[in-house]
C-alpha positions as CSV (number, residue, x, y, z in Angstrom):
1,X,8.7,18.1,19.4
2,X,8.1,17.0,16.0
3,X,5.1,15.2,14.2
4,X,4.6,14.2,10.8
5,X,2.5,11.4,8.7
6,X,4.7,9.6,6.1
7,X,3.1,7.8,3.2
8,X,5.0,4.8,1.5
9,X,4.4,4.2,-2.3
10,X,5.7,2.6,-5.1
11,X,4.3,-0.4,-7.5
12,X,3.5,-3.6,-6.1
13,X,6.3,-5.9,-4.7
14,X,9.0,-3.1,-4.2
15,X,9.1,-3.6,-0.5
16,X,7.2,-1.0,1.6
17,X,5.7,-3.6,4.0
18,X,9.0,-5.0,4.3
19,X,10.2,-1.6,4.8
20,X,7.1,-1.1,7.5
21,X,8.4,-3.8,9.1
22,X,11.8,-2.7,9.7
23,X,11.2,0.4,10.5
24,X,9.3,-0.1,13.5
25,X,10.9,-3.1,14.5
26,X,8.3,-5.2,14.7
27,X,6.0,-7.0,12.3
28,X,2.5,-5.6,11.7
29,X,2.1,-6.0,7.8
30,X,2.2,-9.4,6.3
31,X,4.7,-9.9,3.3
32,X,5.2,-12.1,0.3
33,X,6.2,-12.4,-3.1
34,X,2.9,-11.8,-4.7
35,X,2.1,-8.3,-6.0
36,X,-0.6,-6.9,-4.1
37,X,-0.4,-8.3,-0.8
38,X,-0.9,-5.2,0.8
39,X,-5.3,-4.2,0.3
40,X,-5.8,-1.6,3.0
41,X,-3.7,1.4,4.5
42,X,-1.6,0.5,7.7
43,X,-0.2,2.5,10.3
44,X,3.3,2.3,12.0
45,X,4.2,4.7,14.5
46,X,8.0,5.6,15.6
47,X,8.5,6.9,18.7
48,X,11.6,9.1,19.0
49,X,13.2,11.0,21.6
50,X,11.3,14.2,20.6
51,X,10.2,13.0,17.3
52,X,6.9,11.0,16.8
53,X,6.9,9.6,13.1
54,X,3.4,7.9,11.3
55,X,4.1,5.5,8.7
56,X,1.6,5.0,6.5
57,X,1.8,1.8,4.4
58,X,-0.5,1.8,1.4
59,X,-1.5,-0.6,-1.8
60,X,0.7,-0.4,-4.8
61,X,0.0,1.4,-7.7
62,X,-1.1,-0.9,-10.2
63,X,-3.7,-1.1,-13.4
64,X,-6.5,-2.2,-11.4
65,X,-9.0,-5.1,-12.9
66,X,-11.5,-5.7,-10.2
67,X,-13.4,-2.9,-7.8
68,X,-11.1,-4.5,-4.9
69,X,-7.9,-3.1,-7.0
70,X,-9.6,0.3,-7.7
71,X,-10.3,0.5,-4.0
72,X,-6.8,-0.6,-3.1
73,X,-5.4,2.3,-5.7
74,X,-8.3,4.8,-4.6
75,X,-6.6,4.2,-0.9
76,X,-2.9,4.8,-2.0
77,X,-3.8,7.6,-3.9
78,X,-5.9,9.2,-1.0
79,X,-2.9,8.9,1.5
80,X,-0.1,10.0,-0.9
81,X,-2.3,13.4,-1.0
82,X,-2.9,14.0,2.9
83,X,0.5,13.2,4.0
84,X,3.3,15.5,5.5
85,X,6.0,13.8,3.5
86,X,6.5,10.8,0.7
87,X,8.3,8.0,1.0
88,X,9.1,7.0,-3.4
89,X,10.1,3.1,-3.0
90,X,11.7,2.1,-6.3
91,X,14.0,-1.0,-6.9
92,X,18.0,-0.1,-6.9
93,X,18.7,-3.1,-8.9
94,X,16.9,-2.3,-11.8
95,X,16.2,1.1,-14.6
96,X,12.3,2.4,-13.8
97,X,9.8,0.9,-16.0
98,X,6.4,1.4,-16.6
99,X,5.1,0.9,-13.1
100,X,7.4,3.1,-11.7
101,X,6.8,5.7,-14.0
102,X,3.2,5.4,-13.1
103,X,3.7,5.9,-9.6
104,X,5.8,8.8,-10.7
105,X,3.1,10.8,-12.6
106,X,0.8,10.1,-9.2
107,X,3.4,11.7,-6.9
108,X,3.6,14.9,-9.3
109,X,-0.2,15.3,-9.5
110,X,-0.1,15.5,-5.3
111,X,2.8,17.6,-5.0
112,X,1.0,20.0,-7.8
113,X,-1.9,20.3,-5.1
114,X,0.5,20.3,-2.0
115,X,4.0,20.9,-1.9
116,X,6.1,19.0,0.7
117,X,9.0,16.8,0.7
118,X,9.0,13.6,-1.5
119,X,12.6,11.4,-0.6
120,X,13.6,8.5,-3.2
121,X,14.1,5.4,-1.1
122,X,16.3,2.9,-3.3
123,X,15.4,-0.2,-1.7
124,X,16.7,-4.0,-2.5
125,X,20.6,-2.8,-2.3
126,X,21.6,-6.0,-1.1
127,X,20.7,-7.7,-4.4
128,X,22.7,-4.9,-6.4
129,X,26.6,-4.5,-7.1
130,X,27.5,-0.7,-5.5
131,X,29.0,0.1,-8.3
132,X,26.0,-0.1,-10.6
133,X,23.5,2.1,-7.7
134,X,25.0,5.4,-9.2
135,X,23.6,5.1,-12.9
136,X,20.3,4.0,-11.2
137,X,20.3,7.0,-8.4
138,X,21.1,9.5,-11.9
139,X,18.7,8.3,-14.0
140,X,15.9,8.6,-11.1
141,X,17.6,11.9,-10.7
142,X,16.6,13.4,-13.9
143,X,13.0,12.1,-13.7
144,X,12.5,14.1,-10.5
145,X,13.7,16.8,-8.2
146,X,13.7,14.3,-5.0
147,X,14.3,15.8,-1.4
148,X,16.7,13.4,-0.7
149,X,17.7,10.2,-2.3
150,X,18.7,7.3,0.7
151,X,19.8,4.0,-1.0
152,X,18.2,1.1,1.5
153,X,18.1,-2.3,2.2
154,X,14.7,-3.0,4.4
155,X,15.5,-6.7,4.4
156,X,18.6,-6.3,5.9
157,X,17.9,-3.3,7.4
158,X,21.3,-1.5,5.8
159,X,21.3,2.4,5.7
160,X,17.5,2.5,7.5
161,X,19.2,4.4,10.6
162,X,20.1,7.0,7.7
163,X,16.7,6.9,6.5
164,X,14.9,7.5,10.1
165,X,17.5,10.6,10.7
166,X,16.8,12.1,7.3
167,X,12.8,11.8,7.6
168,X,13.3,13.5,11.0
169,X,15.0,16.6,9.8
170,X,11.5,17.3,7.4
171,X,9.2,16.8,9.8
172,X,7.0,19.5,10.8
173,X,6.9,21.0,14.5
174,X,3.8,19.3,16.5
175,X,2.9,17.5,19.3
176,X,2.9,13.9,19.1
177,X,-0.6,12.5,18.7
178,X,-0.2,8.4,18.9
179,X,0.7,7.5,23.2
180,X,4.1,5.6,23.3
181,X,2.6,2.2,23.6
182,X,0.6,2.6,20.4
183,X,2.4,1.2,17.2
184,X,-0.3,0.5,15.1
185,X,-3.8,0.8,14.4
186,X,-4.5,-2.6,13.1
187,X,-6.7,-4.6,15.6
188,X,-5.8,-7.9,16.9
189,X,-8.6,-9.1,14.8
190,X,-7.6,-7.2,11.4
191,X,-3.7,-9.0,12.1
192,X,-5.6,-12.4,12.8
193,X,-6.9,-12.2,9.6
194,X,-4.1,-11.0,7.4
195,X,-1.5,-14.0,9.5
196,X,-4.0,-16.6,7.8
197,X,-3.5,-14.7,4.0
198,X,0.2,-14.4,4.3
199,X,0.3,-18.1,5.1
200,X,-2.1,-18.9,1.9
201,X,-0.3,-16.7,0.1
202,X,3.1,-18.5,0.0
203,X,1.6,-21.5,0.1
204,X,-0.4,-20.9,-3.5
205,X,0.1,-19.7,-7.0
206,X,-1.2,-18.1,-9.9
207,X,-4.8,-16.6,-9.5
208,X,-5.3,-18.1,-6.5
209,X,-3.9,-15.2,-4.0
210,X,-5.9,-12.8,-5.6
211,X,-9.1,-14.5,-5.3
212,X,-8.6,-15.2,-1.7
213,X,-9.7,-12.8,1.5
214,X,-9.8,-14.0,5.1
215,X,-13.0,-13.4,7.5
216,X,-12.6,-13.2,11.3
217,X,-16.0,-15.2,12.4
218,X,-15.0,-15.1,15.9
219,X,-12.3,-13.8,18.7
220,X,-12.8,-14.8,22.0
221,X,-10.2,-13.9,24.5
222,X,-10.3,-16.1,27.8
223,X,-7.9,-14.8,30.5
224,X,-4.4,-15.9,28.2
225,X,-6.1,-18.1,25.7
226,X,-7.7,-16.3,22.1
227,X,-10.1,-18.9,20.3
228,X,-10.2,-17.6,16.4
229,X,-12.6,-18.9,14.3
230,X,-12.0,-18.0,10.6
231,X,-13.9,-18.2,7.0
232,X,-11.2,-18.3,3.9
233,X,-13.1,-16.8,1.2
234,X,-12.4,-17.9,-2.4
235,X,-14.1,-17.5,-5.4
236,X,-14.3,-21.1,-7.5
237,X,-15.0,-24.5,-6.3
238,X,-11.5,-25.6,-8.1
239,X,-9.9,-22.9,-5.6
240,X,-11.7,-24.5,-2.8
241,X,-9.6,-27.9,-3.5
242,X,-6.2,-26.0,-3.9
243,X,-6.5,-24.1,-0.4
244,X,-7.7,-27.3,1.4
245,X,-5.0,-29.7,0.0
246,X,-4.7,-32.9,-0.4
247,X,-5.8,-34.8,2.3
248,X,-6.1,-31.5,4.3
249,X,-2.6,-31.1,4.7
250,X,-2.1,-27.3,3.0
251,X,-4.9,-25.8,5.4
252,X,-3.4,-27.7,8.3
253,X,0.5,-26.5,7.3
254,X,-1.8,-23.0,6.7
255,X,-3.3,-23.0,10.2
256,X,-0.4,-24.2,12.3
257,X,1.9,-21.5,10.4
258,X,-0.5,-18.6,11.4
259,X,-1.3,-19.8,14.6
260,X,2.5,-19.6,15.7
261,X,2.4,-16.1,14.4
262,X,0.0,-15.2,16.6
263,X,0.7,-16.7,19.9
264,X,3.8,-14.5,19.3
265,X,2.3,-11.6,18.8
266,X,-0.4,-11.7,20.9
267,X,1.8,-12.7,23.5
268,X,-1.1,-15.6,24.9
269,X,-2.1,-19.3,23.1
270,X,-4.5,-19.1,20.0
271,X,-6.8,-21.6,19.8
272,X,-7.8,-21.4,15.9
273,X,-10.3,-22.7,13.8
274,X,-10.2,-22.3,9.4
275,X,-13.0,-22.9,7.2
276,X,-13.0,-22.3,3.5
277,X,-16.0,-21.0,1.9
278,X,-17.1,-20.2,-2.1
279,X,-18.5,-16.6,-2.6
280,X,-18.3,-16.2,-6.2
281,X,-16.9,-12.6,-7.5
282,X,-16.6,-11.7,-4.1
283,X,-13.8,-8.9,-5.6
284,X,-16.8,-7.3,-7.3
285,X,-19.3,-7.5,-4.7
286,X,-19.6,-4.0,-2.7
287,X,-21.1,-5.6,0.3
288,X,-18.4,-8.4,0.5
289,X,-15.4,-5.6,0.2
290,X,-17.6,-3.6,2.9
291,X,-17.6,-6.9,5.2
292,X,-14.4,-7.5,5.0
293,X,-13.0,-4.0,5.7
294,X,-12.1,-3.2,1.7
């Protein structure tokens, strides 16, 4: 039998929840288009025939502005250094800039303290011509002596089968640790919460996704029905108008949206309830990140 923790890192947007997602077949991290969705570190667990494989999802590296982004970094940084083995997301359709370099020099200051295997993952190969992945897989080559370089597509889900088999050849011996029902440890509460920011999150622009966190008030289960009652946090009276909508209509388009989610997941009818509330600074506020699991 074989156990291992696997750490996913790489800049903001690149794709590791995406990539999360695929993996395990099942969707426990939200996604978007914003940079920095992702705030906290999230497990996945594989379960293989005699392999057991946890994923951990993490922040991306970025310059952070606010003590919410220099816990999010602090986080990233803290898993890249305990895990067994690293999973490098870079972009295959484009030449690694600055953020990628910064993630770079991260990954070399772990491996410094504790060597183990550290596999490129080229993800977004759907969006690139094949014939232009081998410049990018030899320029990435002669930044770093990678483990193994496996050119992916988590969206699609092309070459992840590759990817599993690959990661399960590193793997250290050990017994598995997660039961086989277990394949994450985000509670229902924690996903209730992060369904109502992914909705926001496509639904608004500029600042406003940053300045907005989500606060589980209540979760009552009664036999099959969950009643959710939810606080939106923002951090300006002008953002306050933005998430509400005119008339209402983005918070009701928000709140029907993650309410499907949830009655799927969940697997029982959601009875929810969304609030929006002004805590200035919030993003600075030690307490606020405390309360709401930052």
């Amino acid at each position: 039998m074989k156990f291992g923790t696997v750490a996913l890192i790489g800049r903001s947007n690149v794709g590791k929840s995406t990539l999360l997602n695929r993996l395990l077949r099942e969707k426990i991290a939200i996604v978007s288009e914003k940079p920095q969705t992702t705030r906290t570190r999230i497990l996945g667990v594989i379960h293989g025939p005699d392999a057991q494989i946890a994923v951990l999802d993490t922040p991306g590296i970025h310059k952070p502005e606010h003590l919410l982004n220099r816990r999010m970094v602090r986080t990233t940084v803290e898993t890249l250094e305990g895990a067994d083995l690293l999973f490098v997301l870079m972009e295959a359709a484009h030449l690694p800039g600055p953020g990628d370099l910064m993630v770079l020099d991260h990954v070399k200051a772990a491996i410094q303290k504790h060597a183990r295997p550290v596999i490129l993952v080229l993800n977004k190969i759907d969006l690139v011509n094949k014939m232009k992945l081998l410049p990018v897989i030899e320029t990435y080559a002669k930044l770093y002596a990678w483990t193994e370089v496996v050119p992916v597509s988590a969206e699609t889900g092309d070459n992840i089968a590759r990817l599993v088999t690959v990661t399960m050849s590193h793997l250290p011996e050990g017994d598995a640790v997660y039961d086989e029902e277990t394949i994450t440890d985000q509670s229902m509460r924690t996903l209730a919460a992060e369904m109502v920011r992914e909705k926001l999150l496509r639904q608004t622009h500029e600042e406003i996704p940053y300045s907005i966190a989500v606060e589980i008030d209540q979760f009552v289960e009664e036999g099959s029905l969950a009643r959710i009652s939810a606080s939106i946090l923002v951090e300006r009276e002008s953002h306050k108008a933005i998430v509400i909508g005119k008339h209402g209509e983005r918070l009701k388009s928000v709140g029907m949206e993650a309410r499907l989610d949830m009655e799927r997941v969940f697997g029982m009818k959601v009875f929810l309830q969304l609030w929006v509330k002004v805590r200035e600074a919030w993003r600075e506020d030690e307490h606020a990140l405390i309360e709401l699991g930052y």
